[in-house]
N, C-alpha and C positions, 0 to 999 in steps of 0.2 A: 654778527654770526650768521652763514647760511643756514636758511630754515633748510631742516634734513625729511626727508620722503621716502617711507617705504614700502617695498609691493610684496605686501602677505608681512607676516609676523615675524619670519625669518630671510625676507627674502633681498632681493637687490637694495644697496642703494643709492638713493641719486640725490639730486641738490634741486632744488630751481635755481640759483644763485651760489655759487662757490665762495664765500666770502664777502661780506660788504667791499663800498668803494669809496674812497676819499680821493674826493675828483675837486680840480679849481673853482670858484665858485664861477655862477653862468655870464658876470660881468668883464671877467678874468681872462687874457690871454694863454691860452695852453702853448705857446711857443718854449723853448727851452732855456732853461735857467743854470746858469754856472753860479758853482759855487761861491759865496764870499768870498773875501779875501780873510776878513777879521770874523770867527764863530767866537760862540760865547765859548769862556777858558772852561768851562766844565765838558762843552762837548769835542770828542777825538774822534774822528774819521779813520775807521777801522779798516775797511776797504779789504778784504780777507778771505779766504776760504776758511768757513765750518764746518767741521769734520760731526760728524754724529758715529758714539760709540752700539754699536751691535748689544743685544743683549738675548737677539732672537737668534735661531741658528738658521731660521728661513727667511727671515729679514737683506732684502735687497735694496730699501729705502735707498740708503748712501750712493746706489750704485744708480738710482732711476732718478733721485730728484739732487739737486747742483745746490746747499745754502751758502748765502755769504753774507756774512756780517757787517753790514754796512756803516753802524755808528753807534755812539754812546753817549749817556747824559751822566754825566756823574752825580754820583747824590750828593747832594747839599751838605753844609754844618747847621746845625741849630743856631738860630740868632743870638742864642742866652747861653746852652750850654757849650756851644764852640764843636758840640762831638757831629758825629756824619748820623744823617737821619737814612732812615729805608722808604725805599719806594717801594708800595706798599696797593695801587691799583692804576687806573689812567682810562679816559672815554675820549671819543673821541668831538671836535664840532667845524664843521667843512676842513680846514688845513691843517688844523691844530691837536694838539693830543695833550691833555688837562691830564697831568701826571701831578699823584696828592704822594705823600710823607709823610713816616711819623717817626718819633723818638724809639717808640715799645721800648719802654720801660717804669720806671716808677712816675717819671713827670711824662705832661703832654707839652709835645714840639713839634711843631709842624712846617710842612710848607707847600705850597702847590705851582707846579711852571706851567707857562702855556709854551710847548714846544711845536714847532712848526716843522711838519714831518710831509708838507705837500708833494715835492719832488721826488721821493725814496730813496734815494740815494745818495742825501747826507739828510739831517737835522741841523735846527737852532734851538736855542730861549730865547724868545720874542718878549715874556714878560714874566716873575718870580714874585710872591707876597708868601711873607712869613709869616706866623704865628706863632707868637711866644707861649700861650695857653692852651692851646688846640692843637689834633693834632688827626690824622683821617685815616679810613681803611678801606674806604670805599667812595666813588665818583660815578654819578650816571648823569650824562646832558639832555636836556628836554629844551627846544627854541633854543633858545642865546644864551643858556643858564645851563649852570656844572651846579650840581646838586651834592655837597661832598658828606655824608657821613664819618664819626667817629668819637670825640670823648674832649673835655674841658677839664682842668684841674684848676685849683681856687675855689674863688666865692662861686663858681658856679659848675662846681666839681659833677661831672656825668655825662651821659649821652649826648649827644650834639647832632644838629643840621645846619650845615652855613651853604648860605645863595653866594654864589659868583654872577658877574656878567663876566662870559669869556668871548662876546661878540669883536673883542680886537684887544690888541697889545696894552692900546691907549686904555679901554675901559675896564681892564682886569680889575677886578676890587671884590671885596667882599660890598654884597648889596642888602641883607638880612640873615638872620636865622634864628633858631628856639630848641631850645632844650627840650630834651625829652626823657624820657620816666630811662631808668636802667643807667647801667656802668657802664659801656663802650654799645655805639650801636655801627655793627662789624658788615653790613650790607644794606644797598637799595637796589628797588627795582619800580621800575615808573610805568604808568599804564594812565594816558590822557591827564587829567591834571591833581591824578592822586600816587603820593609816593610813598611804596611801600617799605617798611625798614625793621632789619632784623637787630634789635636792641637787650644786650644781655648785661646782666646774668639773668635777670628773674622776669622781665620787665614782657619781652616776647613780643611780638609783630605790631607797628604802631603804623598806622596812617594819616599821612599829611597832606593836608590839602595845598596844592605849589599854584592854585589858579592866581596866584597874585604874589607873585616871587620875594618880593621885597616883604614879605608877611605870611611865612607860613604857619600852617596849624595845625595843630593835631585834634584830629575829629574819630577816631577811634583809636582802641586799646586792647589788644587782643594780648593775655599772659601767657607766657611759654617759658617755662624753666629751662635755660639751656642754650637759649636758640644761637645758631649757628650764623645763617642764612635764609633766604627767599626768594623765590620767584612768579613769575605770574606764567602760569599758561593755560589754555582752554577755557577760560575767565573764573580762574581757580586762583587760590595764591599756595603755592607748597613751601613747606619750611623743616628745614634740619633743624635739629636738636639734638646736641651729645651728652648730657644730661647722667644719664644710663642707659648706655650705650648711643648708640647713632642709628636717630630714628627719622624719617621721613613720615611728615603731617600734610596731611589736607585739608583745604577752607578754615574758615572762621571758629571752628570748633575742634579743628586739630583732632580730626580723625586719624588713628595712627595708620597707615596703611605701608607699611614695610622698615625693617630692621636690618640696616649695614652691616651693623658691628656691634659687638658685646662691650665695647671697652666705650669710655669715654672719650669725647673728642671738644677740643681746642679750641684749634683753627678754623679761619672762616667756613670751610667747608661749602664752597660755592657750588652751583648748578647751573645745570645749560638743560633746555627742554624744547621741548615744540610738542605738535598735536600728539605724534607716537610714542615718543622716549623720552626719560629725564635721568641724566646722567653727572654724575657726581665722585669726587674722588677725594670727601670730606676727609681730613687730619688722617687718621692712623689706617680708617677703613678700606681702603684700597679704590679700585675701579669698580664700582657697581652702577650699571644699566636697567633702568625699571622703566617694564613694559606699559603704556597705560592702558593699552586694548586685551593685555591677560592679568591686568595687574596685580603683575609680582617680577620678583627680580628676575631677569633672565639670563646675567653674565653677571660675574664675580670676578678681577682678578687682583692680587699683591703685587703692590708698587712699592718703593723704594722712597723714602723721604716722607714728607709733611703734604698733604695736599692740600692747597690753600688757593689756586682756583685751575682753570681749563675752559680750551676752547677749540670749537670743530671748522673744520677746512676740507670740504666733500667729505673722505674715506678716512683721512687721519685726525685724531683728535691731541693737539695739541695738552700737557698736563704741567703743573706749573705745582712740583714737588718742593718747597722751599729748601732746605742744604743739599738734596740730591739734585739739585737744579730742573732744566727744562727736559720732559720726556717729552716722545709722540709715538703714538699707537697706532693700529690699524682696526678702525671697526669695522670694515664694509660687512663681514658678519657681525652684526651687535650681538649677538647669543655666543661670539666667540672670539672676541678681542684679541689681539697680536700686540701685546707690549715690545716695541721695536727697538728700544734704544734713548741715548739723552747727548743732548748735545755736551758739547767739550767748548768752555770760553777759553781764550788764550790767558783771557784776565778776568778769570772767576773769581768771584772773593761775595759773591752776593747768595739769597737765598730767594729761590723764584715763589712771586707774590702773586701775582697774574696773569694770564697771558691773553692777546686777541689777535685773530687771522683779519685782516683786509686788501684788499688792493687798491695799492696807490698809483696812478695815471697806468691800470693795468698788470703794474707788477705787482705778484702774489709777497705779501709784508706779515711775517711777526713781529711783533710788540708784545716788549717782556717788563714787565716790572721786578726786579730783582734786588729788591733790599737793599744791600749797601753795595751793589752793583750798578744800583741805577738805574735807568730806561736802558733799554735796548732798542736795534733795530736789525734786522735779519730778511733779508728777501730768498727767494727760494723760485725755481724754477723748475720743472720736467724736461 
């Protein structure tokens, strides 16, 4: 995600960086690459125009930026139950995009691809491992390791952390992991060689040390009824809880310092932050924007669907509503948000899980995880 910069409390804003970049690696020729011949049978080359439905009456998006749909990963069956699992988050590491899955339902089933999204303008599966007991909600990579959070049923029924090496096709494997206190642990966020994870119902922010991947450990324990999600910013860690209502906590002592929503909430209820703003568009609560230099909320608005995560691209913030599918907004005023519209798939049938803005070899790229829509890939121009 580009770190977001703003001048005054309401004022312009700008980016240093429009988007991360997934670039070749520095050994790699950037010459031009045609498509296989043979892709794997789950992905279909869309090749398309995507229309985005209006929902603003000043909304000119459609008219100023061009998307097109460039491809699709289908989601998987479960090894065991035969049914289609949801894709459910995905990180990225040089070429590849570590897309995880799970069953959400009474058993855990999982599986995780390593999709090869170098070019932008198709994908592959380069390399797929299932789990029959586990199953994820969340993936952050650190080095050559995919970090997957989520839940085990069986002998070893609960939260879970499994190590990947996703350094190549060849080494994809599980390489460690360890259980951890709580029933689903629904987010992480890494910061040098400790990972943060928001583990619920009761269990709240646990830290694991990843300095030695193949043997992680948990070296504290912070309890939070509720929690949602977490992040690290300003060498703080903040964490949702929807508990009653949907609340935003600060540090190790879960200072409460602002209130979403009255109602209970869900879903992951992911965040996006940097040094000024931390913005969130947890389950039922809508779009709320909280200041950190007045802190308190500054923008409020009702969104349509389940919010279960989002991601910012300069002026638009991508929202990732699960059955209302993919929105995008305009903050360039954060105190006055512009809910713009949601795209329209030709073959929607998923519910949006995640989303992240990059540029691949320069072209501006979404990446959608969409339930039992699967990966997506969507490029976008001005």
């Amino acid at each position: 995600m580009g770190r977001i910069q703003f001048w005054g409390l309401f004022g312009a804003l700008a980016l240093s960086a429009c988007g991360e970049s997934i670039e070749p690696n520095a050994n790699e020729t950037s010459t031009p690459e045609s498509i296989p011949t043979h892709l794997h049978p789950r992905v279909t080359l869309q090749e398309q125009a995507l229309s985005l439905s209006s929902d603003s009456a000043k909304s000119d998006l459609g008219d100023r930026i061009k998307f097109k749909y460039l491809a699709s990963v289908e989601a998987p069956k479960g090894s065991v139950s035969g049914e289609y699992l949801q894709a459910t988050s995905f990180d990225f590491y040089q070429q590849f995009a570590v897309v995880t899955y799970a069953m959400v339902g009474d058993s855990a089933e999982g599986q995780v691809d390593l999709v090869y999204v170098k070019k932008g303008s198709w994908a592959d599966i380069h390399a797929s491992v299932s789990f029959e007991n586990t199953e994820f909600g969340d993936v952050a990579v650190s080095g050559k390791y995919a970090y997957l959070v989520g839940a085990s049923s069986g002998e070893h029924e609960g939260a879970v952390i499994v190590v990947m090496d996703v350094s190549s096709p060849k080494a994809f494997a599980e390489v460690g992991r360890v259980n951890l206190p709580g029933y689903y642990a629904s987010s992480i966020a890494i910061e040098k060689s400790t990972a943060y994870i928001a583990s619920g119902d009761n269990a709240g922010v646990i830290r694991v040390d990843i300095s030695k991947p193949s043997a992680p450990k948990i070296v504290g324990e912070h309890a939070l009824s509720g929690i949602l999600s977490v992040v690290r910013a300003n060498g703080e860690t903040y964490s949702l809880s929807g508990k009653k209502g949907t609340h935003l906590f600060k540090g190790a002592k879960f200072e409460n310092i602002a209130q979403f929503s009255l109602d209970p909430s869900f879903a992951p209820g992911r965040m996006v932050a940097d040094d000024n703003l931390l913005i969130t568009n947890a389950d039922q609560s809508g779009l709320n924007i909280f200041s950190f230099r007045s802190d308190r909320i500054i923008a409020h608005e009702p969104l349509k669907g389940t919010g279960n995560g989002l991601d910012l691209y300069c002026e638009l913030l991508f929202l990732a509503q699960g059955d209302a599918g993919l929105w995008v907004a305009d903050i360039s005023r954060p105190d006055r948000p512009d809910v713009m519209g949601h795209f329209d798939f030709p073959d929607d049938r998923g519910s949006a899980n995640n989303v992240q803005i990059d540029k691949v070899n320069g072209t501006n790229t979404i990446f959608l995880a969409d339930g039992l829509g699967g990966f997506r890939v969507i490029a976008f121009e001005n």
